[in-house]
Backbone as numpy.savetxt, mean C-alpha at the origin, in Angstrom:
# Nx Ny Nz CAx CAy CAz Cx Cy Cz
-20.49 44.16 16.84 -19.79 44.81 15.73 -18.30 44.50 15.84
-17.71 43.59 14.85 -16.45 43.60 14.89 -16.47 42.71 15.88
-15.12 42.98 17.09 -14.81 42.49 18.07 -15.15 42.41 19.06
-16.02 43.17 19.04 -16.96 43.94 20.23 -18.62 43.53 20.63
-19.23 43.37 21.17 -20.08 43.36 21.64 -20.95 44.10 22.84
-22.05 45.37 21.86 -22.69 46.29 22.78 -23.71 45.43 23.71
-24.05 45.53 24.84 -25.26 45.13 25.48 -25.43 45.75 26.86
-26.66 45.41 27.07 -27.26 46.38 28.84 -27.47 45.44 30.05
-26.58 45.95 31.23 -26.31 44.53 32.23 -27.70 44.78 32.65
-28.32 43.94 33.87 -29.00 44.64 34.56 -29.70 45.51 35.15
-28.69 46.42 35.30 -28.41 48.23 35.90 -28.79 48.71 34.88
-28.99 48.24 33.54 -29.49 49.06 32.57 -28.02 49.82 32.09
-27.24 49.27 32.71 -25.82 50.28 31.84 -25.07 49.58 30.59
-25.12 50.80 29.82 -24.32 50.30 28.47 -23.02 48.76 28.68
-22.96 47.98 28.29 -21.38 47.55 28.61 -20.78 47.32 26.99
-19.72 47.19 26.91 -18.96 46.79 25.77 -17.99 45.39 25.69
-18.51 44.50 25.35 -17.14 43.29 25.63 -16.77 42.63 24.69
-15.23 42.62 25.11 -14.62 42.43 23.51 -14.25 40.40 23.61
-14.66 40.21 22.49 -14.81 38.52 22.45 -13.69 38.22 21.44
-13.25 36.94 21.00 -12.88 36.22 20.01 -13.64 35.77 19.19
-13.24 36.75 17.80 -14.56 35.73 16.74 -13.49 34.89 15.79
-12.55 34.42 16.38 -11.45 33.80 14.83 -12.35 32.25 14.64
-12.53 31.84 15.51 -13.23 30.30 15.56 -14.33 30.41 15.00
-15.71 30.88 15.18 -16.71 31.03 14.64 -16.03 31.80 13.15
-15.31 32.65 12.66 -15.70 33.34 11.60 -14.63 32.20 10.82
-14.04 31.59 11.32 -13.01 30.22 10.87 -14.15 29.29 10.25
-15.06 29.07 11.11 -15.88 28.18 10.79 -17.26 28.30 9.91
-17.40 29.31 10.01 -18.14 30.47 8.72 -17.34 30.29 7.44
-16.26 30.82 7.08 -15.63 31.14 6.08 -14.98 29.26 5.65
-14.70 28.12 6.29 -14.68 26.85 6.22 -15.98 26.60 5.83
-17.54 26.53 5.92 -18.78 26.19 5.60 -19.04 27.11 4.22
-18.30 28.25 3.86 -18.74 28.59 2.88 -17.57 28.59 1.89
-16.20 27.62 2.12 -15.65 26.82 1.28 -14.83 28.61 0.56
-14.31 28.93 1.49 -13.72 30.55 0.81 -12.00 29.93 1.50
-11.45 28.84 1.13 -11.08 28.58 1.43 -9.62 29.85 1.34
-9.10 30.49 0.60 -7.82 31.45 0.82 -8.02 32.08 2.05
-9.06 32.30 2.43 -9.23 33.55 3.83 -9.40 31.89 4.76
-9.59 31.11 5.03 -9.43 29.69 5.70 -7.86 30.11 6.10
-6.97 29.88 5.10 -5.66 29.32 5.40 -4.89 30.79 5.60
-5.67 32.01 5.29 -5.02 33.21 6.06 -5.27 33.32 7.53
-6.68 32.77 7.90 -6.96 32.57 9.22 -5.49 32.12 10.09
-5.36 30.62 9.50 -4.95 29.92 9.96 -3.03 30.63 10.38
-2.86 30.73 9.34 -1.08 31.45 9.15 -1.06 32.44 10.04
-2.35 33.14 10.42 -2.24 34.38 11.15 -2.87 34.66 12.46
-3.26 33.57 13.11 -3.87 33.37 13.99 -3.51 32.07 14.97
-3.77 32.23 15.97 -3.48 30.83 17.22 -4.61 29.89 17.15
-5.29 30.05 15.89 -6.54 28.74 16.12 -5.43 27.12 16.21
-5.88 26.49 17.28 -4.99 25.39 17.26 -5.77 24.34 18.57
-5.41 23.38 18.49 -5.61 22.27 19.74 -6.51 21.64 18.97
-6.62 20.32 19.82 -7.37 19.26 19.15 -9.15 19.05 19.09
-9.57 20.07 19.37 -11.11 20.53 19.32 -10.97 21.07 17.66
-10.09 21.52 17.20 -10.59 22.26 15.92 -10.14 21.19 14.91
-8.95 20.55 15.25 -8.78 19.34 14.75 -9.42 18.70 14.42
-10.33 17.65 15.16 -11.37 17.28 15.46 -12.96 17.72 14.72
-13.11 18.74 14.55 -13.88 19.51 13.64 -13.61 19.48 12.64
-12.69 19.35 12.13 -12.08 19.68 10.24 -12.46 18.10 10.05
-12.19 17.60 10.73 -11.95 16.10 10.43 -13.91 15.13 10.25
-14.22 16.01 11.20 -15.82 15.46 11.09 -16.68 16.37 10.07
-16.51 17.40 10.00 -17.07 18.28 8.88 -16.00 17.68 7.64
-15.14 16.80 7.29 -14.90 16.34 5.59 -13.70 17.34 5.52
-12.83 17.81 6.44 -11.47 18.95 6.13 -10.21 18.09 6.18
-10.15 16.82 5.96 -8.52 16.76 7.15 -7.30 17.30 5.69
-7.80 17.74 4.88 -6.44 18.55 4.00 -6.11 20.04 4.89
-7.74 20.74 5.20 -7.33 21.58 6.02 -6.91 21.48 7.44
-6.81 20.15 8.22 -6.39 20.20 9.48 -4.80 19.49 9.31
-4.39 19.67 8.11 -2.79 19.39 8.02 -2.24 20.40 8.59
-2.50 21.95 8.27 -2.22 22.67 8.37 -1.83 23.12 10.34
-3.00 22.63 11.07 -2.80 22.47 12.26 -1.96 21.76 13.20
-1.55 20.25 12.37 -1.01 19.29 13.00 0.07 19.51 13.00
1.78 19.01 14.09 2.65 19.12 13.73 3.09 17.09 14.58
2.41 16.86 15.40 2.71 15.32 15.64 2.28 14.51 14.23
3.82 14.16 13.47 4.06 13.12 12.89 2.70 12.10 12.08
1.96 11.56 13.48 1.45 10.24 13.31 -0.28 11.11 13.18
-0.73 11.98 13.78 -1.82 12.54 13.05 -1.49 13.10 11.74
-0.30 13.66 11.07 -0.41 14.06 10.10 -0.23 13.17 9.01
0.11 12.00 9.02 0.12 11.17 8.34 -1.38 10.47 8.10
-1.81 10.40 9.10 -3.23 9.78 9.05 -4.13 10.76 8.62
-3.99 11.63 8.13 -4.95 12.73 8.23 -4.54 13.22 6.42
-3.49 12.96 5.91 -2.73 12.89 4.72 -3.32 11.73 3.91
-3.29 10.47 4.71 -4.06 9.57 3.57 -5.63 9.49 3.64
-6.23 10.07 4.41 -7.53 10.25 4.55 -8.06 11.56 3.53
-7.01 12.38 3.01 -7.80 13.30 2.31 -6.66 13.02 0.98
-5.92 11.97 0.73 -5.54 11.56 -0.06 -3.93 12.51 -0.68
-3.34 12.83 0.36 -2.45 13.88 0.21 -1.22 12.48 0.05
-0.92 12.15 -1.07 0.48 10.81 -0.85 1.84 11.59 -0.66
1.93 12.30 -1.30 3.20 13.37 -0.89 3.61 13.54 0.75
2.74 14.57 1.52 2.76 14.35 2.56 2.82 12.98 3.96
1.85 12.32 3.34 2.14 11.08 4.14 3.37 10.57 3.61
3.96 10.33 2.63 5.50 9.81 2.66 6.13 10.29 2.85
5.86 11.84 3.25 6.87 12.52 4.30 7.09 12.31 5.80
5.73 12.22 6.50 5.69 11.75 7.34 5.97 10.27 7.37
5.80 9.63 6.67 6.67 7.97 6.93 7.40 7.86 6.99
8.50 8.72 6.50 10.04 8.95 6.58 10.36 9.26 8.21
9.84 9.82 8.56 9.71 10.46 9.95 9.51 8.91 11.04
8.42 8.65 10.39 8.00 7.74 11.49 8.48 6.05 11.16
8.65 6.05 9.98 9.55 4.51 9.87 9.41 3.43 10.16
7.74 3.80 10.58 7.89 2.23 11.41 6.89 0.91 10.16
6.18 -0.28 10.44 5.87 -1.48 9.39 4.79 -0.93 9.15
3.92 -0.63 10.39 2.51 -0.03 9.70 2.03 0.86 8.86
2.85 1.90 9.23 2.97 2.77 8.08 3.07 2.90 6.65
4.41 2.22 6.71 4.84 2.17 5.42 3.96 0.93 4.85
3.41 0.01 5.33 2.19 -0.74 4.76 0.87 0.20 4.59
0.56 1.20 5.49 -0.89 1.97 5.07 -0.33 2.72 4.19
0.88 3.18 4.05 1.32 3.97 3.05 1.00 3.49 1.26
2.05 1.91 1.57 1.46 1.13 0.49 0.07 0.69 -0.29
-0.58 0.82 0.84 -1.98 0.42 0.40 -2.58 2.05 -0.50
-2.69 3.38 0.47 -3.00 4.18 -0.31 -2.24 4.44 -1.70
-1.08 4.59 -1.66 -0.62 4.30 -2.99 -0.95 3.58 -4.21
-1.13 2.52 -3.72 -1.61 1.23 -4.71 -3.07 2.08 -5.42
-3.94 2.21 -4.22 -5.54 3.08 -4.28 -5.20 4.32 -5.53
-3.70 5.23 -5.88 -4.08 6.00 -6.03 -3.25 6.03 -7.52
-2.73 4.80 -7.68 -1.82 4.20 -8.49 -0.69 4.50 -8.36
-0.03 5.18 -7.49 1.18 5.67 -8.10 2.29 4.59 -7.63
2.74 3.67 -8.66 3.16 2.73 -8.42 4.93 2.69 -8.14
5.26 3.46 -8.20 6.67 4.34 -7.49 6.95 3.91 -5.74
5.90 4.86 -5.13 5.64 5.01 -4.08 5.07 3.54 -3.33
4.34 2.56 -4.27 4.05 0.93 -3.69 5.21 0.36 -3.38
6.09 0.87 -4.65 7.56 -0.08 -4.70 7.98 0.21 -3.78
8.41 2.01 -3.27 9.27 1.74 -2.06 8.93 1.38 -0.75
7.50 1.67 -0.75 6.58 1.27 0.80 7.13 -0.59 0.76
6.75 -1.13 -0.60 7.14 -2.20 -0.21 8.62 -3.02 0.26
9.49 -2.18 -0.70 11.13 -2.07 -0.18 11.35 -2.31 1.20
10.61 -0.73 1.55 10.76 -0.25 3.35 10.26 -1.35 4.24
9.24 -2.34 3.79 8.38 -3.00 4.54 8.66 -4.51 4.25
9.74 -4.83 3.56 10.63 -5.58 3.11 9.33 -6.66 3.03
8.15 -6.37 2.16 7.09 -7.18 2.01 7.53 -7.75 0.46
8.13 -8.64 0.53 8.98 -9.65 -0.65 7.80 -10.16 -1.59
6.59 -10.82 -1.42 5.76 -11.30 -1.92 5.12 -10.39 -2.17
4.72 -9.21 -2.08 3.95 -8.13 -2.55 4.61 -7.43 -4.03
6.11 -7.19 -3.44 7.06 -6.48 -4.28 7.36 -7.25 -5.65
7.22 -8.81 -5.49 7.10 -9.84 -6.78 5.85 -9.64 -7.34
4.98 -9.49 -6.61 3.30 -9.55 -7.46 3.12 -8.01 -8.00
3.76 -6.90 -7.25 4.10 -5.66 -8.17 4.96 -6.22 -9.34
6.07 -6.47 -9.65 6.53 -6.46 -10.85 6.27 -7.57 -11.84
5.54 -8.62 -11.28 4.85 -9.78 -12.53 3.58 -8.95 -12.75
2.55 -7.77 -12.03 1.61 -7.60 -13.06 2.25 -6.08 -13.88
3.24 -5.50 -13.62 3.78 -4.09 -14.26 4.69 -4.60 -15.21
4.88 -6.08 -15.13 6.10 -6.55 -16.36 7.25 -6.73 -15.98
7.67 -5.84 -15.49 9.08 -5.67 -15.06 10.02 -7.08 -14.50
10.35 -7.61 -15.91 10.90 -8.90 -15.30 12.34 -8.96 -14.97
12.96 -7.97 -15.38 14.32 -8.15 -14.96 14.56 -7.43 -13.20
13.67 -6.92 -12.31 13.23 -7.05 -11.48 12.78 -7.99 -10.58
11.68 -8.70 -11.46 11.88 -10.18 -11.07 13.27 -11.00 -10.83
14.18 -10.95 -11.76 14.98 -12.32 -11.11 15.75 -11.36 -10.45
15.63 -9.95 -10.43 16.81 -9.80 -9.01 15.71 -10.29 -7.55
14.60 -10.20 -7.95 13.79 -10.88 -6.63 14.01 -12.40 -6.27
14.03 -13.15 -7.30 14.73 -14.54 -7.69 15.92 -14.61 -6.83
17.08 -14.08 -7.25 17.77 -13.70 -6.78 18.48 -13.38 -4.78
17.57 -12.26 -4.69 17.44 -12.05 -3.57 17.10 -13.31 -2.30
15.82 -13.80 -2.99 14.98 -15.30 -2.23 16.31 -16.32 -2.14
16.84 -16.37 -3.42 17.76 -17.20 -2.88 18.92 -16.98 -2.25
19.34 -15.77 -1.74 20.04 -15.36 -1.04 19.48 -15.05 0.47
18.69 -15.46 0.81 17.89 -15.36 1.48 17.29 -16.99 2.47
17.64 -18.02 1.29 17.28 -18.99 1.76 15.74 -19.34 1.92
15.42 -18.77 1.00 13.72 -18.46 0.87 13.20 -19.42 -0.11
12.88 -20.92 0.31 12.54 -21.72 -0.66 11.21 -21.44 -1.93
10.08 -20.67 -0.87 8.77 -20.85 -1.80 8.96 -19.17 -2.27
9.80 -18.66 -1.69 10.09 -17.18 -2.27 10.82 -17.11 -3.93
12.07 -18.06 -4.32 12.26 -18.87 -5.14 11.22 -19.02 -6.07
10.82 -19.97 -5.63 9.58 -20.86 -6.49 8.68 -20.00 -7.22
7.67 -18.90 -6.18 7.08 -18.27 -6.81 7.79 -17.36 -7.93
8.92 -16.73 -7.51 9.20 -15.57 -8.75 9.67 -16.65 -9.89
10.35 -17.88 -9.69 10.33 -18.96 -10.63 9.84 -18.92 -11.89
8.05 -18.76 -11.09 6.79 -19.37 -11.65 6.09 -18.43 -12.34
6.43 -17.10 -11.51 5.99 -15.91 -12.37 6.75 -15.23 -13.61
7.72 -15.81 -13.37 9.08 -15.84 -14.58 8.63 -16.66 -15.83
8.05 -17.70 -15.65 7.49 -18.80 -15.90 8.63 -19.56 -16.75
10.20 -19.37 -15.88 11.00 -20.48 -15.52 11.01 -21.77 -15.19
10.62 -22.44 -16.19 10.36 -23.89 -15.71 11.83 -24.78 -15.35
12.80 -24.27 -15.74 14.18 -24.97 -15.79 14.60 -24.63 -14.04
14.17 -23.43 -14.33 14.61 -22.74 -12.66 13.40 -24.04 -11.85
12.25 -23.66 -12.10 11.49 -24.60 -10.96 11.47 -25.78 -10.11
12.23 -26.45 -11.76 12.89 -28.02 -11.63 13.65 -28.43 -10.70
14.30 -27.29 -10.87 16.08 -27.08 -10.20 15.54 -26.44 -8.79
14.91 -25.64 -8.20 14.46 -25.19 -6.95 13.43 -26.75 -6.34
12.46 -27.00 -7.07 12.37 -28.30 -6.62 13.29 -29.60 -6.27
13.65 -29.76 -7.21 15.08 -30.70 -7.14 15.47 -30.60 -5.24
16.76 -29.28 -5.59 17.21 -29.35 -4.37 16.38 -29.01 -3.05
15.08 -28.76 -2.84 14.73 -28.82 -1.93 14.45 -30.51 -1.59
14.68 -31.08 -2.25 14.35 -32.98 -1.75 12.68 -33.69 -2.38
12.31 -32.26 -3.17 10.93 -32.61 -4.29 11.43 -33.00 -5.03
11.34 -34.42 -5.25 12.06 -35.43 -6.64 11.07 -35.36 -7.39
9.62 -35.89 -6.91 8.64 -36.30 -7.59 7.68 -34.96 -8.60
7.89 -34.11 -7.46 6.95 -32.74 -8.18 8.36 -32.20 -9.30
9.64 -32.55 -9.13 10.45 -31.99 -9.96 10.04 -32.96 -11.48
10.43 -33.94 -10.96 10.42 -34.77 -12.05 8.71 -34.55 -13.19
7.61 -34.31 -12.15 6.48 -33.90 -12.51 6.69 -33.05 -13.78
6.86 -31.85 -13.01 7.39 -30.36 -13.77 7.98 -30.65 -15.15
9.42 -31.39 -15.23 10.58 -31.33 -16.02 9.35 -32.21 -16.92
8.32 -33.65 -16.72 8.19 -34.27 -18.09 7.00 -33.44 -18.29
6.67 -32.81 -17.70 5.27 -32.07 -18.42 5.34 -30.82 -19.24
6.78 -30.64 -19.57 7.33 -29.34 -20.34 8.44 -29.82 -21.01
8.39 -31.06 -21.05 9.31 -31.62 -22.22 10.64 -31.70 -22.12
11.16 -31.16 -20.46 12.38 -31.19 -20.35 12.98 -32.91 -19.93
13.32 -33.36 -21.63 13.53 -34.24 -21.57 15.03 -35.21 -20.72
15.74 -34.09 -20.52 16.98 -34.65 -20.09 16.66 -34.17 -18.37
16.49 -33.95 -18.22 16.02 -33.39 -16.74 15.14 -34.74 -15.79
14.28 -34.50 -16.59 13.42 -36.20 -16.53 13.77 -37.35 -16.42
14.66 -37.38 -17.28 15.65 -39.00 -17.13 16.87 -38.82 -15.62
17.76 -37.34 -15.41 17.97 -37.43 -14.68 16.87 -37.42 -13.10
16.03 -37.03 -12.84 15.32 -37.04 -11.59 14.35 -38.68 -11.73
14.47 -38.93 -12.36 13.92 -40.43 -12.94 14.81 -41.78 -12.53
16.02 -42.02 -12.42 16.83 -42.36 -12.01 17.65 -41.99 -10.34
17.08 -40.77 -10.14 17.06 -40.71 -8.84 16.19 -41.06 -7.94
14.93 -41.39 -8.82 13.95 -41.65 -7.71 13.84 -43.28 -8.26
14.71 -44.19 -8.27 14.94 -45.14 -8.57 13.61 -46.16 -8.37
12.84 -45.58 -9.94 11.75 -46.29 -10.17 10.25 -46.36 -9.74
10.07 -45.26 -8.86 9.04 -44.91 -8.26 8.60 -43.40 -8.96
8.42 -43.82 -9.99 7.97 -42.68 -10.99 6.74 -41.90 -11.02
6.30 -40.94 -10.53 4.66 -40.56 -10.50 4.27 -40.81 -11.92
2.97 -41.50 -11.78 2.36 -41.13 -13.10 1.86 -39.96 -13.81
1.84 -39.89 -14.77 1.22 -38.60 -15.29 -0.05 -38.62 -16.18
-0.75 -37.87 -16.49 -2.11 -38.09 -16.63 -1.81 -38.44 -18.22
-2.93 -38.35 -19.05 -2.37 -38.50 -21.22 -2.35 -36.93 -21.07
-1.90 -36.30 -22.37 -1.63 -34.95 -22.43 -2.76 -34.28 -22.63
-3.70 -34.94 -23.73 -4.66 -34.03 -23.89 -5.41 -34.14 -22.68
-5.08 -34.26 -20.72 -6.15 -34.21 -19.91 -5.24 -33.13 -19.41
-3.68 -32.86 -19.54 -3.00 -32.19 -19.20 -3.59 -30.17 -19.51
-3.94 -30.32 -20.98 -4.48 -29.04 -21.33 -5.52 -28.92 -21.93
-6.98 -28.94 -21.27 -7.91 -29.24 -20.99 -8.91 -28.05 -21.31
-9.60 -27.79 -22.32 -10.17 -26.21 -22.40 -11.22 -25.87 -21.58
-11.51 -24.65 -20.79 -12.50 -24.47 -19.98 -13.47 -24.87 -20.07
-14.40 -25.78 -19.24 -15.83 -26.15 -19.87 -16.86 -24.52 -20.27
-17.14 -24.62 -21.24 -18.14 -23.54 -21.52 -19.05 -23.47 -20.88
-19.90 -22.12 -20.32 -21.11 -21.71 -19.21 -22.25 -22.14 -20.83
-23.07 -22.77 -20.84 -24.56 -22.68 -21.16 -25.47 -22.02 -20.63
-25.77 -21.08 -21.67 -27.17 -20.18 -21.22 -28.52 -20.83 -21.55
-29.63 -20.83 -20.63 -30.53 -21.39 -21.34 -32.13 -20.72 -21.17
């Protein structure tokens, strides 16, 4: 009853012994999903250590074993496992380190909130991720500060790609060019009509001109699937 427990030792004499029921009636009131008296448990009681932890987490709780954790790196892991993004980018702040803020990124991405990709990717100074975020969200004036950046950076194919996703062909020419690609420049510049571009990289490559295919092999319509 209650806290207590009547029973008869041996001797046949009454005894009374008083037990802890917060764990079991924790785990009662957790199985029958009454969750307000859960988190009054919790605020008002020493249930704690990594046995109960451990339990929330294998019974499908880790929103309720946030509540337990105060090391950083379980609560973060335990945040994107029950899909809490708030919290884990609190804790990433904390903990700062590449992995993170990459698992951070990834749940984000999972949960769309494409805010939180951007800065995981910022933090994680993952350059090629942060370009393929803003060529599929649009955001092109983003792009050439990424443009930008690469070439401040000295980042040849970093360049190229936001270039390409720009779909800057003048830029491409010109990033080809000076990297010592005469031939793929010159490629580029006559296959988009940049006619003055062509004659100059044409003359630089003094006569050793790649060929180029006829145009209509240039844009070529998908062969059609036959059903049969």
């Amino acid at each position: 009853m209650g806290n207590t427990v009547f029973a008869l030792d041996r001797d046949g004499k009454n005894r009374m012994i008083q037990i802890d029921v917060t764990e079991y009636m924790f785990k009662l009131a957790l199985l029958q999903r009454k969750y307000d008296q859960v988190i009054s448990m919790i605020k008002s009681s020493n249930l704690c250590g990594s046995a109960i932890i451990s339990y929330l987490q294998q019974k499908g709780f880790p929103e309720v074993a946030l509540h337990f954790v105060k090391d950083e790196r379980t609560r973060f892991n335990l945040a994107v496992q029950c899909g809490n993004i708030e919290v884990a980018l609190q804790s990433a702040h904390e903990l700062d380190d590449k992995d993170t803020w990459y698992k951070l990124g990834v749940e984000a991405l999972r949960q769309g909130n494409l805010q939180i990709v951007e800065f995981s990717y910022q933090k994680n100074k993952a350059y090629e991720r942060l370009s393929f975020l803003y060529l599929i969200t649009g955001n092109l004036d983003k792009l050439r500060k990424m443009l930008k950046m690469a070439e401040m950076r000295g980042d040849v194919m970093g360049c190229f790609h936001n270039a390409l996703f720009l779909g800057d062909v003048k830029e491409q020419v010109k990033i080809l060019e000076e990297a010592g690609q005469l031939p793929l420049a010159y490629v580029a510049a006559a296959t988009h009509s940049l006619h003055a571009e062509a004659e100059r990289i044409s003359a630089a490559l003094e006569g050793n001109i790649p060929q180029l295919p006829p145009q209509s092999q240039l844009l070529l319509p998908p062969t059609p699937i036959l059903k049969v």
